[in-house]
C-alpha positions as CSV (number, residue, x, y, z in Angstrom):
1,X,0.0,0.0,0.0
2,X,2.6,2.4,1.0
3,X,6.2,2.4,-0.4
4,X,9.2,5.2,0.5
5,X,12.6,5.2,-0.4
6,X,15.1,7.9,0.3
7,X,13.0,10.2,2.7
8,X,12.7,11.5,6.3
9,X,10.3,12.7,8.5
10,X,7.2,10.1,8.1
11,X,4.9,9.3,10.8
12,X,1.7,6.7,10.7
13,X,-0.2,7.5,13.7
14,X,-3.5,5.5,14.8
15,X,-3.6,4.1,11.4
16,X,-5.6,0.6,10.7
17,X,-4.7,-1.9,8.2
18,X,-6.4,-4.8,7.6
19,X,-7.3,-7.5,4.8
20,X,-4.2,-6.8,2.4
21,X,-2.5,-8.9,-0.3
22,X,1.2,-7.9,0.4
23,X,2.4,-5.6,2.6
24,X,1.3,-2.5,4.2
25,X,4.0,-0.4,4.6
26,X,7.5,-0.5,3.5
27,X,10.1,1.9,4.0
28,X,13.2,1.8,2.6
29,X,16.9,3.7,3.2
30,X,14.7,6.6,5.5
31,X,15.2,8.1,8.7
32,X,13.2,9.4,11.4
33,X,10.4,7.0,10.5
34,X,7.9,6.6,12.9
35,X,5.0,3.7,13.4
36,X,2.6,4.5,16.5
37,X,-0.6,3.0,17.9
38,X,-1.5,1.6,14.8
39,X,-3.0,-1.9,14.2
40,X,-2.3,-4.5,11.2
41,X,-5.1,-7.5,10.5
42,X,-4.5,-10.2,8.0
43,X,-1.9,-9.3,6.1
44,X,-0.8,-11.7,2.9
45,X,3.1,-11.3,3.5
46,X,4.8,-8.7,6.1
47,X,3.1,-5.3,7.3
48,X,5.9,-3.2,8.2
49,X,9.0,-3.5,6.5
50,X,12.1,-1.4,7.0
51,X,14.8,-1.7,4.4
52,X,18.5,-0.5,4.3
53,X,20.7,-0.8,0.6
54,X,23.9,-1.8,2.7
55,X,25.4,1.7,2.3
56,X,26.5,3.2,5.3
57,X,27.8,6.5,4.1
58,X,24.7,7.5,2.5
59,X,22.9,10.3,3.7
60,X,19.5,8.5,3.6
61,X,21.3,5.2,5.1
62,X,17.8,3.8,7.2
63,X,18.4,5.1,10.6
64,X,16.1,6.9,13.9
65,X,13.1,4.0,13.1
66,X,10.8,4.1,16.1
67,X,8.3,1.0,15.9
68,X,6.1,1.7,19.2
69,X,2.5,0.3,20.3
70,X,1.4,-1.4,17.4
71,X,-0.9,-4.2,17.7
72,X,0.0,-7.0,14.5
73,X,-2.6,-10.2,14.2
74,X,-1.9,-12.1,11.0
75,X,1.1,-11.9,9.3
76,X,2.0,-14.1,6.3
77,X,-1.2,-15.3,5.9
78,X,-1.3,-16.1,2.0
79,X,2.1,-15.5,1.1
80,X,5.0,-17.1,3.1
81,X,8.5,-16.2,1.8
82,X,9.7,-15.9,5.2
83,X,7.2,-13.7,6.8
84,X,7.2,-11.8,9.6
85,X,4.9,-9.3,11.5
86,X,7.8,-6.6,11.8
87,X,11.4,-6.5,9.6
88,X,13.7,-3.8,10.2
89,X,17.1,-2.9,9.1
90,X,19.4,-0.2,9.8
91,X,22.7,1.5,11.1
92,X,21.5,3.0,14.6
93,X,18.6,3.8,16.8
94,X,16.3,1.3,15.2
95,X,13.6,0.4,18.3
96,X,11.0,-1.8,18.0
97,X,8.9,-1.6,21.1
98,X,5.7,-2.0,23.2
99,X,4.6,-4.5,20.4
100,X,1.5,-6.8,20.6
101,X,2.8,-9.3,17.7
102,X,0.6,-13.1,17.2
103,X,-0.6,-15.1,14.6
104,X,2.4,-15.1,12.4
105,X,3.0,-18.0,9.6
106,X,6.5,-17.7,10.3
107,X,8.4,-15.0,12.9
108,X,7.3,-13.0,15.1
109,X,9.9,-9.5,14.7
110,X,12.8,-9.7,12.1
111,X,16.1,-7.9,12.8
112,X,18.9,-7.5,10.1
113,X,19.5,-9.9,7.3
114,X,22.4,-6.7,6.4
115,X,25.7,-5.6,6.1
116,X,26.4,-5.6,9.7
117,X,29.2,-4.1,11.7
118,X,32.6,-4.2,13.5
119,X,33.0,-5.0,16.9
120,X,33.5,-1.6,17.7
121,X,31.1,0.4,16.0
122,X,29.0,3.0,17.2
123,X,30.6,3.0,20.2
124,X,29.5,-0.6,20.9
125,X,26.3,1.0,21.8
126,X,23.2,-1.1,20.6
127,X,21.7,-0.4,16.9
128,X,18.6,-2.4,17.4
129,X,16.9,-2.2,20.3
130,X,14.0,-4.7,20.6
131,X,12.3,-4.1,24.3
132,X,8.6,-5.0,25.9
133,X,7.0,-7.0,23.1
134,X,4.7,-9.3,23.8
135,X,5.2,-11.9,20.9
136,X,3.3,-15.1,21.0
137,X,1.0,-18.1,19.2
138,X,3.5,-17.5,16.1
139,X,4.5,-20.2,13.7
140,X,1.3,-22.3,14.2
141,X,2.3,-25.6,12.6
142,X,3.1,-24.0,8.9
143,X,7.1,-23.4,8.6
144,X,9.9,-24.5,9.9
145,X,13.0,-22.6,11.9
146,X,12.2,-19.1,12.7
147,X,11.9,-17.6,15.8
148,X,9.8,-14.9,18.4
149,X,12.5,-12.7,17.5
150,X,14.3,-13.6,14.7
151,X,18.0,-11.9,13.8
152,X,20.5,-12.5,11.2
153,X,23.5,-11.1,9.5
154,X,24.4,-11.5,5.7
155,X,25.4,-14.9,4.0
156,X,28.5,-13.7,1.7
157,X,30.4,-12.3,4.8
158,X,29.0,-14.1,8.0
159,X,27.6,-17.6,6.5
160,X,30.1,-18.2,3.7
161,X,33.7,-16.5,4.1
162,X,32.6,-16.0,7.9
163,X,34.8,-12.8,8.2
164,X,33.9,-11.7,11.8
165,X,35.4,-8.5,11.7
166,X,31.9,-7.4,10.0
167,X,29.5,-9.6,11.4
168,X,28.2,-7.4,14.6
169,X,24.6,-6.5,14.7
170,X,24.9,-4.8,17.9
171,X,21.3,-5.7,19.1
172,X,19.7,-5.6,22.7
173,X,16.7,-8.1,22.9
174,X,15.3,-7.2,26.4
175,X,11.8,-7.2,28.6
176,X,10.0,-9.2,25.9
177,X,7.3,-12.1,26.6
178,X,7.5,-14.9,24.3
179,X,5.2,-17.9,24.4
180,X,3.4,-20.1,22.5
181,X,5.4,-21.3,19.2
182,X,4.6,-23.7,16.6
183,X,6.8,-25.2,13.6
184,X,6.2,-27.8,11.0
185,X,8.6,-30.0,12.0
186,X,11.6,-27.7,13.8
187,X,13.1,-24.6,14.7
188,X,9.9,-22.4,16.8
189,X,12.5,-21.0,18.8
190,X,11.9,-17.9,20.8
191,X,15.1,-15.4,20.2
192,X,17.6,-17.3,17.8
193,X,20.5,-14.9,15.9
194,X,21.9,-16.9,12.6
195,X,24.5,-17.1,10.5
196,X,26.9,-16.1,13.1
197,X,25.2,-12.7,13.9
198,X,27.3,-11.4,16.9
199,X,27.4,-8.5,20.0
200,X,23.9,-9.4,21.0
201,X,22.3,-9.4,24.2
202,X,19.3,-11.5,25.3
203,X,17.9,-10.5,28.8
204,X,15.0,-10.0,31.6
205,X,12.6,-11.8,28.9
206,X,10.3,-14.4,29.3
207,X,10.4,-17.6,27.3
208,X,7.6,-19.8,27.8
209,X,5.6,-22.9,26.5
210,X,7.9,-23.6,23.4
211,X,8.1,-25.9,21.1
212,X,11.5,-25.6,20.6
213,X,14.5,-24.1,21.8
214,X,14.8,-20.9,24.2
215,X,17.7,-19.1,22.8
216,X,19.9,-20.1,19.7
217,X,23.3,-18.1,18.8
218,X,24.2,-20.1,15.8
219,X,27.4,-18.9,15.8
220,X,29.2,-15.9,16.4
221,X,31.2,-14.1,19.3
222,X,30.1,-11.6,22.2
223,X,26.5,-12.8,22.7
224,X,24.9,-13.6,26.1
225,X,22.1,-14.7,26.8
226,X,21.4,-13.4,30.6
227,X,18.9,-13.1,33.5
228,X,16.3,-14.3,31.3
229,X,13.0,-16.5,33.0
230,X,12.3,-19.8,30.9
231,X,9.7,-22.2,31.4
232,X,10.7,-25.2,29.1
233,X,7.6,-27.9,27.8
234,X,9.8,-28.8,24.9
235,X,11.4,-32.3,24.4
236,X,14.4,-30.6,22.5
237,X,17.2,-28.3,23.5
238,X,17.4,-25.2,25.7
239,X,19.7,-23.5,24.0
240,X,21.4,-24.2,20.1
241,X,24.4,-23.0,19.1
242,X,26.3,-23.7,16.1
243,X,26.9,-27.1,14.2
244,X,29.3,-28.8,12.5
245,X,28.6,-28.0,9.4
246,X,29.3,-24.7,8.8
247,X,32.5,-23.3,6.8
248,X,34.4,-25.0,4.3
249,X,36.5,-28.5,5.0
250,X,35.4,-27.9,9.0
251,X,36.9,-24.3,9.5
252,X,34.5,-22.6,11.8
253,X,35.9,-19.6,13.7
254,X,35.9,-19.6,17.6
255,X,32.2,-18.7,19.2
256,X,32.1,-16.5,22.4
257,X,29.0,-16.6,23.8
258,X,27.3,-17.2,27.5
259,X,24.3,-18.6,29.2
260,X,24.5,-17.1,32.4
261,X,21.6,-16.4,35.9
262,X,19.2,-17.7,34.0
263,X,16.0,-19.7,35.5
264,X,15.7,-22.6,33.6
265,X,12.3,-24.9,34.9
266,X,12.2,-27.8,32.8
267,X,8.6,-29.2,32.6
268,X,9.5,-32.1,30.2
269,X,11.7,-34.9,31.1
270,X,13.0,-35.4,27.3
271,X,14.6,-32.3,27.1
272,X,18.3,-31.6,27.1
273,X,20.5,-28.8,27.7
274,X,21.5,-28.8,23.8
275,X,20.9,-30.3,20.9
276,X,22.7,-33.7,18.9
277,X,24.2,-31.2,16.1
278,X,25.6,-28.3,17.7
279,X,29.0,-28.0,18.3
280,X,30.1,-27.7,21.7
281,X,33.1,-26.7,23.3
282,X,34.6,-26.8,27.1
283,X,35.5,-23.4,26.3
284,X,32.8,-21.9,24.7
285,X,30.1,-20.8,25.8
286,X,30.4,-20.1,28.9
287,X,27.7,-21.2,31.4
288,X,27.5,-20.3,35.1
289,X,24.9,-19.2,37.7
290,X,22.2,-20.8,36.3
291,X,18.7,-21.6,38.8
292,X,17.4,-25.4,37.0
293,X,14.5,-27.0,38.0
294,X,13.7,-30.6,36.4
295,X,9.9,-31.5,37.1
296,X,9.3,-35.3,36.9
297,X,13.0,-36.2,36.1
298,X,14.7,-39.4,37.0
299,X,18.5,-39.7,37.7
300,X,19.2,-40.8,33.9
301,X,17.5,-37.9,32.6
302,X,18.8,-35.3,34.8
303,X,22.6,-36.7,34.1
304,X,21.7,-37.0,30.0
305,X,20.5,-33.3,30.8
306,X,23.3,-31.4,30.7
307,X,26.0,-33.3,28.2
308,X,26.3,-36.5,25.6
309,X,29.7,-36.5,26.9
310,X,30.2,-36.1,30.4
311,X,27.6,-38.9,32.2
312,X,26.9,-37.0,35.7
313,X,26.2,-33.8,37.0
314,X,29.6,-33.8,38.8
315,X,31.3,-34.7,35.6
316,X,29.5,-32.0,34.0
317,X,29.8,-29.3,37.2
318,X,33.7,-30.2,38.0
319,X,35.8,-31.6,35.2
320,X,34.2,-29.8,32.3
321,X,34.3,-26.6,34.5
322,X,30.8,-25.8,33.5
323,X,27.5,-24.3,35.4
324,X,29.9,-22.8,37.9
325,X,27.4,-21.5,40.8
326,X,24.7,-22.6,39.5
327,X,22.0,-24.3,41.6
328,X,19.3,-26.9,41.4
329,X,16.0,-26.2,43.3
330,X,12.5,-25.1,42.7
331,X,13.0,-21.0,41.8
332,X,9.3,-20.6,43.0
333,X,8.0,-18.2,40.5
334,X,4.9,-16.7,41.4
335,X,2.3,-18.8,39.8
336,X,3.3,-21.2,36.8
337,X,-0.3,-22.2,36.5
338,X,-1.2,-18.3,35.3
339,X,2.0,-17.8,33.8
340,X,3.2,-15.6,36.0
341,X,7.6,-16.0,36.2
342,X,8.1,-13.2,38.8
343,X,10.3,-14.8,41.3
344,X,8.8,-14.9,44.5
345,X,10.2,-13.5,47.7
346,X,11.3,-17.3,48.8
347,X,12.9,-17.7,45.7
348,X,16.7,-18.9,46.2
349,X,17.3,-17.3,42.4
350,X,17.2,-14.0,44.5
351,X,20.5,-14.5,45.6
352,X,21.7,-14.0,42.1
353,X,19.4,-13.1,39.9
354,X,17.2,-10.3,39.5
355,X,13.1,-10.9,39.4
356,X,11.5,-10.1,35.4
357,X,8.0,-8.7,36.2
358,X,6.1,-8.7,32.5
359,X,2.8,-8.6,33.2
360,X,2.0,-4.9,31.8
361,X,3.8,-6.8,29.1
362,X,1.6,-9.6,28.3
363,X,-1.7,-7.4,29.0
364,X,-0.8,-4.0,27.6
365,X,1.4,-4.0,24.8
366,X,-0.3,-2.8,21.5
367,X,-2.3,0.0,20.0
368,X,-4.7,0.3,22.0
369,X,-2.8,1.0,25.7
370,X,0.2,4.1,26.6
């Protein structure tokens, strides 16, 4: 319906969209581009779309995007080349919050899929800021491997010659609920970064009723996933990272990453820490402070839990040097029945993690509340 290129200073404002073959709006190389309190209904491919030509030194390069209190229901709904309810690109101060996002054929919110960045740039400060989206029954049993919040870099640098020195994102993915995530076969994860997207952050979300893994970093260096609240009903992994497969004749360059004070309450006794494919090193990631709670487990599943290698807890806590500080016990969160992860005040989490409260999250995100 709406297409700019090369332009500044757009607003939609309480706009409504609904019943539309393609794509509502899509923006592309524009800055101060706003989308507030609007909603999107049935959509045949992606509503919103932000684009960015890979030119950083252009004076229209896609920058100040401010994606705020939108309500999306129904993305992808006839056409599904990899939709999404939200895609945005850029090279700073890209925020997509305050979101209500469901019913998507594929992901929830798209990040990147760029030219991304050095290690260093901008200061290291974040260019994508994704914060207090509520982002949930997505993927319903149509495609396979996507995610809540779904972030990539591009093939030719990252996937192919993996050249790290230009594969940052810089992206903050923080105060989000997630829940409720269906695939065809694989892959509903609920924040997964691919082809070896780096410098992200994952934290203070809430990762629920999966049917696949939590968090996946599928390669690349300084990401964390940290202080996030994860209630686990899938048989498969917790977290992915990457496999074996990747780069030419086995070359794969070293990941840096960490799962750290995260509460982890496994509700499903087939579920491991990771997954048969990814490639897992003693030294990487690192993974300490963790609060895990196995529901319903017997010995032999808690021991297969954490490694294929290492055939105890002990093993896996002293000679592989891993889960350092972390403890087992019931976190207590408020009320699992009503999903409600707020750790209570008898929590022994508290000692090392900080409580997530998301309930303005889950019941007044969208268009219609702020």
């Amino acid at each position: 319906m709406f297409d700019f290129r090369y332009s500044k200073h757009i607003s939609f404002i309480r706009c409504k969209f609904a019943n539309i073959g393609y794509t509502a709006i899509h923006a592309s190389m524009v800055y101060n581009f706003n989308v507030q309190h609007c909603t999107f209904k049935d959509v045949g491919n992606m509503p919103l779309t932000v684009g960015y030509n890979g030119n950083i030194q252009h004076k229209y390069a896609t920058r100040r995007v401010n994606i705020k209190r939108n309500t999306f229901e129904g993305c992808g709904v006839y056409t599904m080349y990899q939709p999404s309810c939200i895609h945005v690109k850029g090279i700073a101060r890209i925020s997509v919050h305050d979101n209500d996002v469901s019913m998507s054929s594929y992901a929830g919110i798209r990040a990147g899929w760029q030219n991304t960045f050095a290690p260093d740039y901008n200061n290291k400060r974040s260019v994508f800021s994704i914060k207090r989206n509520h982002i949930h029954h997505y993927g319903n049993g149509i495609l396979n491997d996507f995610a809540g919040v779904y972030m990539s870099s591009n093939m030719l640098d990252c996937g192919i010659k993996q050249n790290m020195s230009v594969c940052h994102l810089h992206a903050r993915v923080e105060e989000n609920a997630i829940h409720h995530s269906r695939a065809f076969y694989y892959g509903a994860i609920g924040v997964y970064s691919d082809t070896a997207a780096s410098s992200i952050k994952v934290t203070k979300n809430w990762i629920y009723k999966l049917s696949d893994c939590a968090v996946n970093f599928h390669c690349g260096q300084n990401n964390a996933a940290v202080n996030n609240m994860i209630y686990h009903t899938s048989a498969k992994r917790v977290f992915g990272l990457c496999n074996r497969s990747v780069g030419p004749h086995g070359r794969m360059p070293k990941q840096t990453m960490e799962f750290s004070k995260n509460v982890i309450y496994l509700n499903v006794t087939g579920a491991h820490l990771y997954g048969r494919g990814d490639k897992w090193n003693n030294d990487a990631p690192t993974v300490r402070r963790n609060n895990y709670y196995f529901k319903g487990f017997s010995q032999q599943q808690f021991d297969r839990f954490f490694s294929k290698t290492y055939r105890t807890w002990r093993d896996w806590n002293r000679v592989a040097r891993m889960d350092r500080g972390s403890i087992i016990a019931n976190p207590r969160f408020v009320n699992v029945n009503r999903d409600d992860y707020r750790l209570s005040k008898r929590s022994p989490a508290r000692k090392m993690i900080w409580s997530v409260d998301l309930r303005n999250v889950v019941k007044r995100s969208g268009a219609c509340f702020g």
